[in-house]
PDB file of N, CA, C and O in Angstrom:
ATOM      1  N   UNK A   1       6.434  12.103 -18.519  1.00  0.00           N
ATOM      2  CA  UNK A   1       6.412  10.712 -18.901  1.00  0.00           C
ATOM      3  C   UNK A   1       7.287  10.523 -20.131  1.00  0.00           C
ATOM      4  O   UNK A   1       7.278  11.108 -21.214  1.00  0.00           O
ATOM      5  N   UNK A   2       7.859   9.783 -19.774  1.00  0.00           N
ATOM      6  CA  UNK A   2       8.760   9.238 -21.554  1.00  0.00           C
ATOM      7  C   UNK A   2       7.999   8.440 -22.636  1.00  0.00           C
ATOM      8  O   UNK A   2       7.244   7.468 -22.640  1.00  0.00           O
ATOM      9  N   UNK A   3       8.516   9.257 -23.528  1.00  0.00           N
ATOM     10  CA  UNK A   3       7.911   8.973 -24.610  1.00  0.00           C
ATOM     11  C   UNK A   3       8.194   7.346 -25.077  1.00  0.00           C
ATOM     12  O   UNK A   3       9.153   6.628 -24.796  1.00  0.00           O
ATOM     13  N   UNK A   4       7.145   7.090 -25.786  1.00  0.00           N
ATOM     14  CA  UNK A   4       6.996   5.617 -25.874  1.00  0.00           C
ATOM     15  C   UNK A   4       6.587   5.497 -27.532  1.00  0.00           C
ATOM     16  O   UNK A   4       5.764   6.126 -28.197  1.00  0.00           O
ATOM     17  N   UNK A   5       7.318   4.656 -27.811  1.00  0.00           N
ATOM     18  CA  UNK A   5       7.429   4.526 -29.575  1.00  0.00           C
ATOM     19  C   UNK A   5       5.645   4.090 -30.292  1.00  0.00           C
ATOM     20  O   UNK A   5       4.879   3.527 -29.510  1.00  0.00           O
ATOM     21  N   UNK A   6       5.193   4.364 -31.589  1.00  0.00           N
ATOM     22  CA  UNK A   6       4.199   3.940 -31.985  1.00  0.00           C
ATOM     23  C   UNK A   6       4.140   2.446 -32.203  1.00  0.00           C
ATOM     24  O   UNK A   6       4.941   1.780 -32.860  1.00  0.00           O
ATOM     25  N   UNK A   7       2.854   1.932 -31.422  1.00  0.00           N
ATOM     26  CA  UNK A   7       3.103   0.367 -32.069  1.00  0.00           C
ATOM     27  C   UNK A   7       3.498  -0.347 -30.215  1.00  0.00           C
ATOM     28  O   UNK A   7       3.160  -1.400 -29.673  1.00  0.00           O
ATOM     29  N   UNK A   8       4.211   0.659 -29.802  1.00  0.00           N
ATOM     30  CA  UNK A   8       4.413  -0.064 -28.315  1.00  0.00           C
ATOM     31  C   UNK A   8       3.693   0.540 -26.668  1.00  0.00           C
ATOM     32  O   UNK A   8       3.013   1.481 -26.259  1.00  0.00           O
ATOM     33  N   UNK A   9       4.161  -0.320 -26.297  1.00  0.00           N
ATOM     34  CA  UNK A   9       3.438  -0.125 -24.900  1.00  0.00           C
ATOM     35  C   UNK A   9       4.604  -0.087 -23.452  1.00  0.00           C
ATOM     36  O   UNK A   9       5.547  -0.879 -23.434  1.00  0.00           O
ATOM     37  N   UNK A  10       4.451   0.621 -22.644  1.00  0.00           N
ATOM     38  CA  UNK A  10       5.083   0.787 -21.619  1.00  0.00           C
ATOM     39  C   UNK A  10       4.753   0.172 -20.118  1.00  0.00           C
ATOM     40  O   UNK A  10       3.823   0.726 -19.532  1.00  0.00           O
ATOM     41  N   UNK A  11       5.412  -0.902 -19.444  1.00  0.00           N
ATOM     42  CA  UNK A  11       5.228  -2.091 -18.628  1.00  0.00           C
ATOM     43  C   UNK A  11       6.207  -1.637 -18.043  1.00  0.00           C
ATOM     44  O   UNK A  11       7.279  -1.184 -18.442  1.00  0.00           O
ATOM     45  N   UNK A  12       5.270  -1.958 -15.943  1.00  0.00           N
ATOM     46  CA  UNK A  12       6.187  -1.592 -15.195  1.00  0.00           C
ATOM     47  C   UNK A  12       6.370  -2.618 -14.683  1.00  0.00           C
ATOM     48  O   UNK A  12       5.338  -3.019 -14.144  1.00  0.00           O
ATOM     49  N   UNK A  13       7.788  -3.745 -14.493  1.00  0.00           N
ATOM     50  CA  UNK A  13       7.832  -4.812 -13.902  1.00  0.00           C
ATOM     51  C   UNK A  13       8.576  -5.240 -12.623  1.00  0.00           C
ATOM     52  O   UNK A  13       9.682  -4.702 -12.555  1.00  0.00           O
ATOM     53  N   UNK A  14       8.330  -5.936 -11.739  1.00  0.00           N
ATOM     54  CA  UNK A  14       8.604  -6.404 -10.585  1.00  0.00           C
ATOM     55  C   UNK A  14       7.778  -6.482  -9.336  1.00  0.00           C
ATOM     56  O   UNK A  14       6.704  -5.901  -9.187  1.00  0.00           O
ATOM     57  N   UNK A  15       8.288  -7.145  -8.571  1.00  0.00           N
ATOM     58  CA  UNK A  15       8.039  -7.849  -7.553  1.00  0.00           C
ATOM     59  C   UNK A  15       7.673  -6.107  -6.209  1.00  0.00           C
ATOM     60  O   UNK A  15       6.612  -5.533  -5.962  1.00  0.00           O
ATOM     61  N   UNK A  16       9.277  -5.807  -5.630  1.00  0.00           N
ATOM     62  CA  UNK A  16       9.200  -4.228  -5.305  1.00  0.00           C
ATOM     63  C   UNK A  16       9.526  -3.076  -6.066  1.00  0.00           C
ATOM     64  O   UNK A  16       8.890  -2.037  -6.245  1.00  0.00           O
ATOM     65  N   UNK A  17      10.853  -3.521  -6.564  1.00  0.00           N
ATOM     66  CA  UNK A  17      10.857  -2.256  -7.400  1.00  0.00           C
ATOM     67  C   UNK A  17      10.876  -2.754  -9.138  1.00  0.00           C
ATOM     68  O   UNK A  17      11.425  -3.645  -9.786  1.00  0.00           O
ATOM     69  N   UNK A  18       9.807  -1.452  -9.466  1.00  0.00           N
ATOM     70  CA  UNK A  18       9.530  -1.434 -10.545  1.00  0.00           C
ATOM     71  C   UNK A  18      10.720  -1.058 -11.760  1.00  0.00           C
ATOM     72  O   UNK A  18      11.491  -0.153 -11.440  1.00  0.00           O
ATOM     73  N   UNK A  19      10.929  -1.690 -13.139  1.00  0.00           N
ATOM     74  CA  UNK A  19      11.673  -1.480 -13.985  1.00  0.00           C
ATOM     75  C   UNK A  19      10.890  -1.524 -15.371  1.00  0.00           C
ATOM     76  O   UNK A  19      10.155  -2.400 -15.828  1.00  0.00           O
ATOM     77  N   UNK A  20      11.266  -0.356 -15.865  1.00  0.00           N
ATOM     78  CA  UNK A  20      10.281  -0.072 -16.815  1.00  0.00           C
ATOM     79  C   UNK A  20      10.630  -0.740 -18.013  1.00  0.00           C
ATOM     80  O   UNK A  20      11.822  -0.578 -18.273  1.00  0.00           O
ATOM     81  N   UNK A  21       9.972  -1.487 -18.900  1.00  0.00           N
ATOM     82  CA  UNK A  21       9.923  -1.688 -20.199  1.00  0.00           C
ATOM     83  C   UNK A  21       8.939  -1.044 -21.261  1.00  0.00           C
ATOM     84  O   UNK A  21       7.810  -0.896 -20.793  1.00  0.00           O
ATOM     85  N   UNK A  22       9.043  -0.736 -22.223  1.00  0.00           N
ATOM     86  CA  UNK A  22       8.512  -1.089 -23.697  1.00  0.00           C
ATOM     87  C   UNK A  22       8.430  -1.896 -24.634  1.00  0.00           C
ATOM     88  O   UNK A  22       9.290  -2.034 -25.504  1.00  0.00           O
ATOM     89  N   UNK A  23       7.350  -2.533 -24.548  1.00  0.00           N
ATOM     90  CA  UNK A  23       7.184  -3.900 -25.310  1.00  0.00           C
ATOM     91  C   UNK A  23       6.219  -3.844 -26.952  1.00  0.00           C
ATOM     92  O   UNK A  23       5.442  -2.897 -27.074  1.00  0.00           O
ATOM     93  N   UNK A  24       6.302  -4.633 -27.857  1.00  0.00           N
ATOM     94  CA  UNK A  24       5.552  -4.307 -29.323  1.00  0.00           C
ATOM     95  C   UNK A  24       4.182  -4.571 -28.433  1.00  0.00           C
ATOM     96  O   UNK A  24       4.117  -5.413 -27.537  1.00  0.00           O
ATOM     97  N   UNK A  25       2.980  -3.607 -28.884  1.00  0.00           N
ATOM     98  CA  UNK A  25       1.764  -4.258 -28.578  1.00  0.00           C
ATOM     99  C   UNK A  25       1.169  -5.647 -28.945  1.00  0.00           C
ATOM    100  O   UNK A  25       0.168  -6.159 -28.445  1.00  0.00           O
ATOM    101  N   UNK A  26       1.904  -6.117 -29.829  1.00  0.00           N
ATOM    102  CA  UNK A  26       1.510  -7.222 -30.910  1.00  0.00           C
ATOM    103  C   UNK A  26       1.500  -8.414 -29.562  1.00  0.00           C
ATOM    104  O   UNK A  26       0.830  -9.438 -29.697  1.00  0.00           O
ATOM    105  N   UNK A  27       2.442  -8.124 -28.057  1.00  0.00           N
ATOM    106  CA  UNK A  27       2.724  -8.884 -27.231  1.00  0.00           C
ATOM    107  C   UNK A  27       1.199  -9.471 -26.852  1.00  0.00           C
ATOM    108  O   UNK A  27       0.915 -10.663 -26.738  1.00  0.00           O
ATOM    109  N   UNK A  28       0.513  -8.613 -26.728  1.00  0.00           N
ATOM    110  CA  UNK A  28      -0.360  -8.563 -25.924  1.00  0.00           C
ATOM    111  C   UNK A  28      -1.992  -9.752 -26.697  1.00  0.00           C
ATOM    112  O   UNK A  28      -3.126 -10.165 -26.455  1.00  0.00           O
ATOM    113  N   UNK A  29      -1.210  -9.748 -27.392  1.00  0.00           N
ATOM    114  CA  UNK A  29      -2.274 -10.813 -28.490  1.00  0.00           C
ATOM    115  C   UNK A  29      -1.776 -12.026 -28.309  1.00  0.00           C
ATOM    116  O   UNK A  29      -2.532 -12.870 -28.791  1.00  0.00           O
ATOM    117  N   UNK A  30      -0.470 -12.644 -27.636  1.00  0.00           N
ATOM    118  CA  UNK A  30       0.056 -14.215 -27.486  1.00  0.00           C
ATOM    119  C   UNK A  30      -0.468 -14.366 -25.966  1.00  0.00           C
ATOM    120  O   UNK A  30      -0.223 -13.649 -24.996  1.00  0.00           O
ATOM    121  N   UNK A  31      -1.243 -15.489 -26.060  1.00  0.00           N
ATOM    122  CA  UNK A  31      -1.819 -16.249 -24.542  1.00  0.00           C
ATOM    123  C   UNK A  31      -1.074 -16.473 -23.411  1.00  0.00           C
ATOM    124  O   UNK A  31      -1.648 -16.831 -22.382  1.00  0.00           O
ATOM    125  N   UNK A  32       0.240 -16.303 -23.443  1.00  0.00           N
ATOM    126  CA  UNK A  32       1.275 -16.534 -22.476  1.00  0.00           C
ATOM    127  C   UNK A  32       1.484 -14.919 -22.024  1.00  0.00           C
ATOM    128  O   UNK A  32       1.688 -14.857 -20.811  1.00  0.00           O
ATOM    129  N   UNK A  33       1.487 -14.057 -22.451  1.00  0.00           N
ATOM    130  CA  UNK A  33       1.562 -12.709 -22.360  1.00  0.00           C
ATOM    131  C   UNK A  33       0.023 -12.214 -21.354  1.00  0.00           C
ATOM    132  O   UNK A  33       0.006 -11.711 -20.230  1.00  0.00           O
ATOM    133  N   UNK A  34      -1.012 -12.537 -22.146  1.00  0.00           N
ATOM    134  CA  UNK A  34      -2.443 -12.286 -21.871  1.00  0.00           C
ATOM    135  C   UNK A  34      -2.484 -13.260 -20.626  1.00  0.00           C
ATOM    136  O   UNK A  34      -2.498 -12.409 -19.735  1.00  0.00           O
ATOM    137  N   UNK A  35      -2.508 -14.271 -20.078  1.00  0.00           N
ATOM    138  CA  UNK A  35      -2.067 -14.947 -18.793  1.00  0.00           C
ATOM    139  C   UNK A  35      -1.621 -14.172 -18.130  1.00  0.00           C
ATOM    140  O   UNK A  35      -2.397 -13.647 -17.332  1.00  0.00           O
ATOM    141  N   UNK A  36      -0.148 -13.713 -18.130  1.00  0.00           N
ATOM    142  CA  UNK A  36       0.382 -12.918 -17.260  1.00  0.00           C
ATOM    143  C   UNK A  36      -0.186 -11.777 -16.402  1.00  0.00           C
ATOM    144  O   UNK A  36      -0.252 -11.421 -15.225  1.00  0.00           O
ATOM    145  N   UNK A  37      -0.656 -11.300 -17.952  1.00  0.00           N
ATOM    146  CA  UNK A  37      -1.348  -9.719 -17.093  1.00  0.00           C
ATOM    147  C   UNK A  37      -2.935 -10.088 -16.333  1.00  0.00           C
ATOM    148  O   UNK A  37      -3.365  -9.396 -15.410  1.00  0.00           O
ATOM    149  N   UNK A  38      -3.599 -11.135 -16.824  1.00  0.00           N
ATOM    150  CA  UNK A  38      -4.859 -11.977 -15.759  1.00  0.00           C
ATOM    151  C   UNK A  38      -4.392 -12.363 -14.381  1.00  0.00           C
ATOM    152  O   UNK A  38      -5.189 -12.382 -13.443  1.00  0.00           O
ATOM    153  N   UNK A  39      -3.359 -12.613 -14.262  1.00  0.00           N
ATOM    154  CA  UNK A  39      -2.772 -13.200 -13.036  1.00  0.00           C
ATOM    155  C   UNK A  39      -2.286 -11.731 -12.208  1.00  0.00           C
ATOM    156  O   UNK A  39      -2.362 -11.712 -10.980  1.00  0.00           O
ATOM    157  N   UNK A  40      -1.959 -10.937 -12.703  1.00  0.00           N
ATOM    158  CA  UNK A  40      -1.158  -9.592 -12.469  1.00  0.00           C
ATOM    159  C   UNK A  40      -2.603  -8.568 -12.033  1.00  0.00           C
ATOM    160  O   UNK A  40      -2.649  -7.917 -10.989  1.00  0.00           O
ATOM    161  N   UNK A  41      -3.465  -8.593 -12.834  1.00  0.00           N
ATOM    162  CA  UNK A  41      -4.836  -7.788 -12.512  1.00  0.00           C
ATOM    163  C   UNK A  41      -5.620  -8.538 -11.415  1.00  0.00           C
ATOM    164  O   UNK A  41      -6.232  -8.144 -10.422  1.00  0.00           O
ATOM    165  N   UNK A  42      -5.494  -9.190 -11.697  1.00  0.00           N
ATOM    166  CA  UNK A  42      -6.633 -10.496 -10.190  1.00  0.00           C
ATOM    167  C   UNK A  42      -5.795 -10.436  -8.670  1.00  0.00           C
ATOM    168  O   UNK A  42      -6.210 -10.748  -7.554  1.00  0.00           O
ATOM    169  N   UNK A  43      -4.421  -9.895  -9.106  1.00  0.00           N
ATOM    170  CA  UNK A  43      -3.994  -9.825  -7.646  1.00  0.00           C
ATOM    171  C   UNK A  43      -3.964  -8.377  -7.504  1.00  0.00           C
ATOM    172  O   UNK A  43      -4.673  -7.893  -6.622  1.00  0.00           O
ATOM    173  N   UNK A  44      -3.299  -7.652  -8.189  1.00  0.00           N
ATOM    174  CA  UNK A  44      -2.943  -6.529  -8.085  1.00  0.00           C
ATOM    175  C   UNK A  44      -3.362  -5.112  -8.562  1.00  0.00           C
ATOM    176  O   UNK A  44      -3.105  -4.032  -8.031  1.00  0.00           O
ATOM    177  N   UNK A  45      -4.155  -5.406  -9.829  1.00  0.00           N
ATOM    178  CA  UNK A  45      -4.840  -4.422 -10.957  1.00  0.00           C
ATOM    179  C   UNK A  45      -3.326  -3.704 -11.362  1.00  0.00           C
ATOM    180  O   UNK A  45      -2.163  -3.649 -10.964  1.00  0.00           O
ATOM    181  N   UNK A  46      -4.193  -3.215 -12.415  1.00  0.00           N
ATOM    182  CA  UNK A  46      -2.755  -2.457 -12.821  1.00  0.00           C
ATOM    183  C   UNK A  46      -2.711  -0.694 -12.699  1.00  0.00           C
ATOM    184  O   UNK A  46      -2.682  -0.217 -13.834  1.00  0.00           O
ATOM    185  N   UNK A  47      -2.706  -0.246 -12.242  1.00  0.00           N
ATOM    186  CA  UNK A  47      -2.457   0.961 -11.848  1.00  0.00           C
ATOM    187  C   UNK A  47      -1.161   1.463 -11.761  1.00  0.00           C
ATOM    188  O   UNK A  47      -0.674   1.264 -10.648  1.00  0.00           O
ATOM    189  N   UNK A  48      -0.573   1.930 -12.391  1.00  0.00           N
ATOM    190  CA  UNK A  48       1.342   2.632 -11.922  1.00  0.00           C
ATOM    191  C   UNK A  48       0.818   4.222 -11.895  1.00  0.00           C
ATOM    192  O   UNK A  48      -0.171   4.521 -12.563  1.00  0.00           O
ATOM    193  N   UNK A  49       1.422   5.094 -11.206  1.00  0.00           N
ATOM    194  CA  UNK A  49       1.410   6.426 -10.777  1.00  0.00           C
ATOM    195  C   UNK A  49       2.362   6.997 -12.255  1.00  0.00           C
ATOM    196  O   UNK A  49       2.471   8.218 -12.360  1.00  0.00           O
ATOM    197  N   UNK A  50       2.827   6.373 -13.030  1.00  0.00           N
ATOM    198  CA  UNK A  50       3.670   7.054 -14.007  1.00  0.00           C
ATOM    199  C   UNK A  50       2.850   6.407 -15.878  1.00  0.00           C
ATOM    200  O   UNK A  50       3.248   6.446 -17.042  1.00  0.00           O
ATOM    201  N   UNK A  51       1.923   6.026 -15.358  1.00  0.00           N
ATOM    202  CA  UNK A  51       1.088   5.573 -16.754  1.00  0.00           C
ATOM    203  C   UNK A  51       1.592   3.990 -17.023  1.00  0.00           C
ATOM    204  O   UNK A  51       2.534   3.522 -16.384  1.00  0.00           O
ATOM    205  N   UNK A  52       1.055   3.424 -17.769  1.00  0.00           N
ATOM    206  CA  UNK A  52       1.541   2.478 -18.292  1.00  0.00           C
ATOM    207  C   UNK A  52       0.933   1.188 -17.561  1.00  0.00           C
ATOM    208  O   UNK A  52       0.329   1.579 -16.562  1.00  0.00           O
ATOM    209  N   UNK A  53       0.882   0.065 -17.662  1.00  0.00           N
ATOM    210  CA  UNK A  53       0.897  -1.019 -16.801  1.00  0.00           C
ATOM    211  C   UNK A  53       1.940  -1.695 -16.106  1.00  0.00           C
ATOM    212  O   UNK A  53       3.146  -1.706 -16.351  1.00  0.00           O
ATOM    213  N   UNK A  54       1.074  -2.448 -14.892  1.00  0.00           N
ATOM    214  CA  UNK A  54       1.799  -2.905 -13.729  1.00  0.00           C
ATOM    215  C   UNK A  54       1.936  -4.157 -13.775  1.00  0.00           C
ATOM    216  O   UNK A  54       1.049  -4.911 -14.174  1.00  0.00           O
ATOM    217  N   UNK A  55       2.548  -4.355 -13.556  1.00  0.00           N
ATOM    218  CA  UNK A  55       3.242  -6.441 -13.982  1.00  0.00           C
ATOM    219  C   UNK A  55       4.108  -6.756 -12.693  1.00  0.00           C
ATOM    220  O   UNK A  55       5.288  -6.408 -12.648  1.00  0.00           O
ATOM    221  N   UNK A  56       3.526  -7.390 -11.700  1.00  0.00           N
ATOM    222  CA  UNK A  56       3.683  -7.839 -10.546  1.00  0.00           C
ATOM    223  C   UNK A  56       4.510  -9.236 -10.820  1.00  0.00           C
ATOM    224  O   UNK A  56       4.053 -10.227 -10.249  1.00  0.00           O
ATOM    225  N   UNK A  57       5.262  -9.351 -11.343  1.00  0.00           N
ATOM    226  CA  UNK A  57       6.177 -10.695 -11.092  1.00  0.00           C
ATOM    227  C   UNK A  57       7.977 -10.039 -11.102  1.00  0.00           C
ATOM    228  O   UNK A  57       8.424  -8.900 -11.233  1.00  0.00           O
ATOM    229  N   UNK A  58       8.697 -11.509 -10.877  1.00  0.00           N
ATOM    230  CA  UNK A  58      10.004 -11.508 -11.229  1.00  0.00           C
ATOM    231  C   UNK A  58      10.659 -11.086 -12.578  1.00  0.00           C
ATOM    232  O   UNK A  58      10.715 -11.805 -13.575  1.00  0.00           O
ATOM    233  N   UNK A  59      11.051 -10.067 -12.491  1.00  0.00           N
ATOM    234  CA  UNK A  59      12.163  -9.385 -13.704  1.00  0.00           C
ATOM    235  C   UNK A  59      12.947 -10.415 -14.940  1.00  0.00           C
ATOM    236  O   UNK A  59      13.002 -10.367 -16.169  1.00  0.00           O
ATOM    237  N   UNK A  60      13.445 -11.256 -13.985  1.00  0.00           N
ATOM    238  CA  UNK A  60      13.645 -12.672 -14.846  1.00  0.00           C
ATOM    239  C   UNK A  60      12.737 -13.009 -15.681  1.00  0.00           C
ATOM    240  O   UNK A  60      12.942 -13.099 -16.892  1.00  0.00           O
ATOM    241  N   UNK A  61      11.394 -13.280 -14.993  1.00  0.00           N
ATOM    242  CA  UNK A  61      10.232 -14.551 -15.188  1.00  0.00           C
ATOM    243  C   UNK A  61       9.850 -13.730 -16.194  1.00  0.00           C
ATOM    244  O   UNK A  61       9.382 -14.337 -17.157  1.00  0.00           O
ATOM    245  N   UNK A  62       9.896 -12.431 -16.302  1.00  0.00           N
ATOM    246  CA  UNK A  62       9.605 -11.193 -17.404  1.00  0.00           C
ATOM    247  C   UNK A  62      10.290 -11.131 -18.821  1.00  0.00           C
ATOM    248  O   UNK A  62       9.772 -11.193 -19.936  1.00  0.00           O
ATOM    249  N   UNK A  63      11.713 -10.978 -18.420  1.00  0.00           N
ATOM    250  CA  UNK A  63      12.352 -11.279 -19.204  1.00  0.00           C
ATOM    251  C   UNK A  63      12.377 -12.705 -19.966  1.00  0.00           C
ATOM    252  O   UNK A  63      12.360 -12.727 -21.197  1.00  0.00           O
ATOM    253  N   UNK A  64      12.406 -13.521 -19.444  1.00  0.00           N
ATOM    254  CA  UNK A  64      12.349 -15.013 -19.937  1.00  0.00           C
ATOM    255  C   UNK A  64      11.066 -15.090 -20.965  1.00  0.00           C
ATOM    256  O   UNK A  64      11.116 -15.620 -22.075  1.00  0.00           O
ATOM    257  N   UNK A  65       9.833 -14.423 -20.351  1.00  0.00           N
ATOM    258  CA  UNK A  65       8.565 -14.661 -21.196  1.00  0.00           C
ATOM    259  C   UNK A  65       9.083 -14.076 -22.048  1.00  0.00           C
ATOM    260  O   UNK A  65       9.564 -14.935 -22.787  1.00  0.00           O
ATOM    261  N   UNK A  66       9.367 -12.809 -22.547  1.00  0.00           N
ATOM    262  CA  UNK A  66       8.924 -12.273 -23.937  1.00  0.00           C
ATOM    263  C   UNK A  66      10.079 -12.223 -24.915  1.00  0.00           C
ATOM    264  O   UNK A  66      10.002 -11.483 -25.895  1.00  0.00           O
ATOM    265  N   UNK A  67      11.331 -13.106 -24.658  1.00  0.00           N
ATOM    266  CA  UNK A  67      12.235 -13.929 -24.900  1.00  0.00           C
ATOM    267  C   UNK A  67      11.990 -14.657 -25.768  1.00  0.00           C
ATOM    268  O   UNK A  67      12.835 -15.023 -26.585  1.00  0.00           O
ATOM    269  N   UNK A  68      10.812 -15.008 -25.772  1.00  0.00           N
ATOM    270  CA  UNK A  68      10.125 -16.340 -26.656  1.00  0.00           C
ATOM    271  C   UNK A  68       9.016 -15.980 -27.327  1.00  0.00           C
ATOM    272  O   UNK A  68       8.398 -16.703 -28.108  1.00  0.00           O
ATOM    273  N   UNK A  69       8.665 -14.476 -26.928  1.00  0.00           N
ATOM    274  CA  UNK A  69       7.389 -14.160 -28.086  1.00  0.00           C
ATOM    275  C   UNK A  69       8.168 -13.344 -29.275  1.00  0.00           C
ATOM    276  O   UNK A  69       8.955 -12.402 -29.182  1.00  0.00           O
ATOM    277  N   UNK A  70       7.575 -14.168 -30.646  1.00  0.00           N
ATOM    278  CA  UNK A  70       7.789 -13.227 -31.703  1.00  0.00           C
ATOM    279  C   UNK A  70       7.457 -11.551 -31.941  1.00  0.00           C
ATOM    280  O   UNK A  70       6.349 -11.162 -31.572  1.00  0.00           O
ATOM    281  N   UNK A  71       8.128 -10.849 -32.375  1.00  0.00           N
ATOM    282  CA  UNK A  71       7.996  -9.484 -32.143  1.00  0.00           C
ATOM    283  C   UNK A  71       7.683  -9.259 -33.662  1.00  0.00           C
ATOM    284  O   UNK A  71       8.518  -9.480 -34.540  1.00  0.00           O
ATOM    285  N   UNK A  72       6.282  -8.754 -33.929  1.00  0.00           N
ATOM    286  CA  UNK A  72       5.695  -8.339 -35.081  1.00  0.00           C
ATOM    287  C   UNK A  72       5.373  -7.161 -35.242  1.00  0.00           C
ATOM    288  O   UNK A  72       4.841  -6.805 -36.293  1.00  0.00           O
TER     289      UNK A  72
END
């Protein structure tokens, strides 16, 4: 598994194929972020075979969200 910086978290995103990110954990405290992954667990749970969480949407729609969250 690749190593993943202190402070962050490792997100696997897409629709079929998965593309990995590392995001600040701090993400995970803005309501637009916390939405996502409610919508992402209620369909899908998050389970990835390589650790980390699973984020069942568009790569875009991914990118676009955390585009707009402050990184603390």
């Amino acid at each position: 598994m690749l190593d993943v910086p202190k402070g962050y978290i490792a997100v696997y995103v897409g629709e079929v194929h998965k593309t990995r990110f590392v995001v600040p954990l701090s993400f995970l405290g803005y309501p637009p972020f916390q939405d996502l992954l409610r919508q992402s667990e209620e369909e899908f749970g998050f389970d990835h075979p390589m650790g980390g969480l699973t984020i069942r949407c568009r790569e875009d729609a991914f990118i676009d969200l955390i585009s707009r969250l402050p990184v603390s």
